[in-house]
Phi, psi and omega in degrees: 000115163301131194253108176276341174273332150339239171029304228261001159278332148320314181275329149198086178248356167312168182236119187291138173094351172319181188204135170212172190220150181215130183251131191242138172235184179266146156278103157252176177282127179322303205276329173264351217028012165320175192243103205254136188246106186244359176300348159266339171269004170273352194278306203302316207288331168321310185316331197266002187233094286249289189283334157324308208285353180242353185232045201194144204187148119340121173208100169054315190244145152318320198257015172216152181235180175208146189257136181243182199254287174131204180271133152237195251215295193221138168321293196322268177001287209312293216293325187300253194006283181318306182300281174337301179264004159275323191297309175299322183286315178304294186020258149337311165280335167284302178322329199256004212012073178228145173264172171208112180258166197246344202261172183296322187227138175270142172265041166199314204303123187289159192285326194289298187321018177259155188258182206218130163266150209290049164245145154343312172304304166351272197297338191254356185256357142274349181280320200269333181246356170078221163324311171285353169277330209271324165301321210279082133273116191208153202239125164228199202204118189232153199217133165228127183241143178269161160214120167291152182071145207282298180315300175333301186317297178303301214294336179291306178294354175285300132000277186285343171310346183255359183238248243355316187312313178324287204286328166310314175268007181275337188266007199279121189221042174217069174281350183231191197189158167011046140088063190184167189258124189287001206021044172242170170254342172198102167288326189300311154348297197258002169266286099069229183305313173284347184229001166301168175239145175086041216190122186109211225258110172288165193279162172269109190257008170042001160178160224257348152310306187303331168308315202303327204280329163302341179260333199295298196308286205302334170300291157343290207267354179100354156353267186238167172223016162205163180287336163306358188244001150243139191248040160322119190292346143230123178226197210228115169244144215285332186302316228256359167087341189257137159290115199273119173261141165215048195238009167243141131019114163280162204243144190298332166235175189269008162273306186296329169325272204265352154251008157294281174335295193303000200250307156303296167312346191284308204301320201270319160297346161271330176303305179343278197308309187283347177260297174348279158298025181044031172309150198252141187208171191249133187257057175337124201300157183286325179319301198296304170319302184312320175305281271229284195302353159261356148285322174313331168294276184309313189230007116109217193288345168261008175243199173305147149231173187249121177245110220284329169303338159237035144087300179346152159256141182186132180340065191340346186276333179272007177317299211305319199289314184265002136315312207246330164291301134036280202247359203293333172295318176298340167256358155313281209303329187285307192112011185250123185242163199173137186244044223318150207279131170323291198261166154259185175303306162323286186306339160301269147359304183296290187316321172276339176271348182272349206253343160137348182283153180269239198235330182265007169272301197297318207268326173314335189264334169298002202223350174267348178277310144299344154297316192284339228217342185232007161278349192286146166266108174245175185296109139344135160281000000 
């Protein structure tokens, strides 16, 4: 049984603003790039390696593997950490004749040839969804900030239930899909996000009882048997005391990488920071929110977004700018400066195939780009 009076001693006693990052990349083969499934036997060789062996996991499928930070302290801290256990990890996978790509979706390796890894956690999130499970090959890139206090936490993810649509098209790095261009900016969205349960854009819950009561009923009816089993795309997480974002894309290079990551910490640290100060918001109905996040899909930064307090459309390329006006206190406070790449991935991506490369050129140069750009070890800014 999940203990929600747990939870909520957890959060509070949490610390604000700790910070952590989880990056998922693909296994490929160097020569085909298919989607290879080698995470348990690139895991054991991680185990032998002092850092590696804590910064490194498992996410659902044999063909993909993930880096994690831990808890730090400070962005500088973060970004070290991270730089670090991506170098050792390329490393490590070149030496193995293993590739590692970066996009949200691989664009041919079919889902049935894929493995289910072998735990228990696992085994019951394919045993129970099946098909929607079997489908999510899919790469994202998740951020965890602590906030203190039970309420706080919800009132934060309330808060952010209005941006996402946003931080979704700035991050859309998946056009293509079963070898063919999906005409979406992030198919992983909607293989993902649209079809998992308990998933996408969450109810507003305005205080961490009504959470409680909400997690308590599914628990009740047989729903779930861990917290993990709700994948609501900002939550509240019960182990870590943090509000968790999990709604963008992974991203192709290790510059686009970590300034997506600084952006999303930024929002949950300034959504804090707005309720701490009774900043005033409209808590939208999921109806009103849904709009937005399926433009966010289909047309990532080139199409429209809707501003719902005054009902209006306006020009999705200005998402980034008014992201970074937004968050610039929060990110005064963290110490993090950071600028978002003109384009997104998707529109990178796109731009080669309109341009005349075929679809297996266009990923070849993505995965050399990310190879170039997250092996490296560099100065933490």
């Amino acid at each position: 049984m999940l203990d929600m009076g747990r939870t909520r001693e957890v959060f509070e006693a949490s610390t604000d603003f700790t910070l952590a990052v989880e990056e998922e990349f693909q296994l490929l083969d160097p020569e085909t790039l298919e989607l290879t499934p080698q995470y348990t036997s690139l895991r054991a060789q991680t185990d032998r390696d002092d850092v590696l062996a804590d910064a490194v996991a498992g996410e659902l499928i044999e063909s993909e593997i993930e880096i994690r930070s831990g808890r730090c302290e400070s962005w500088s801290e973060l970004v070290a950490r991270q730089r670090e256990a991506r170098a050792r990890l390329f490393r490590l996978a070149a030496e193995h004749g293993i590739a590692l790509g970066a996009t949200g979706t691989h664009p041919w390796s079919p889902w049935q040839d894929q493995k289910i890894i072998d735990t228990d956690h696992y085994r019951r999130v394919a045993d129970g969804l099946q098909y929607v499970a079997w489908r999510n090959n899919t790469f994202g890139i998740h951020v965890h900030v602590g906030i203190r206090g039970a309420d706080r936490a919800v009132a934060v993810c309330d808060r952010l239930r209005l941006q996402m649509p946003a931080l979704l098209a700035v991050s859309a790095n998946s056009p293509f899909l079963d070898g063919r261009d999906s005409g979406l900016h992030s198919a992983r969205s909607q293989i993902f996000t649209k079809s998992f349960p308990r998933c996408g854009i969450p109810d507003h819950y305005g205080s961490f009882s009504t959470y409680a009561d909400y997690v308590d009923f599914l628990v009740a009816a047989g729903s779930i048997v861990e917290a993990t089993q709700i994948w609501w795309s900002v939550r509240p997480h019960h182990s870590f005391g943090t509000v968790e974002m999990r709604i963008c894309d992974a991203q192709t290079s290790g510059d686009e990488s970590l300034a997506l990551a600084a952006i999303l910490i930024a929002a949950i640290a300034q959504a804090a920071i707005d309720d701490d100060e009774d900043v005033p918001y409209t808590p939208h109905p999921p109806r009103l929110v849904e709009e937005n996040f399926w433009r966010a899909i289909r047309h990532g930064l080139d199409g429209k977004m809707i501003d719902l307090d005054r009902r209006e459309e306006f020009a999705a390329a200005a998402l980034p700018e008014r992201l970074l006006e937004w968050t610039a206190p929060a990110r005064s406070a963290l110490g993090i400066d950071l600028s978002l790449p003109p384009e997104n991935g998707a529109q990178r991506q796109r731009r080669a195939l309109n341009g005349g490369s075929p679809i297996e050129d266009v990923f070849r140069a993505e995965v050399e780009l990310t190879r170039s750009t997250y092996s490296a070890v560099e100065t933490a800014p």
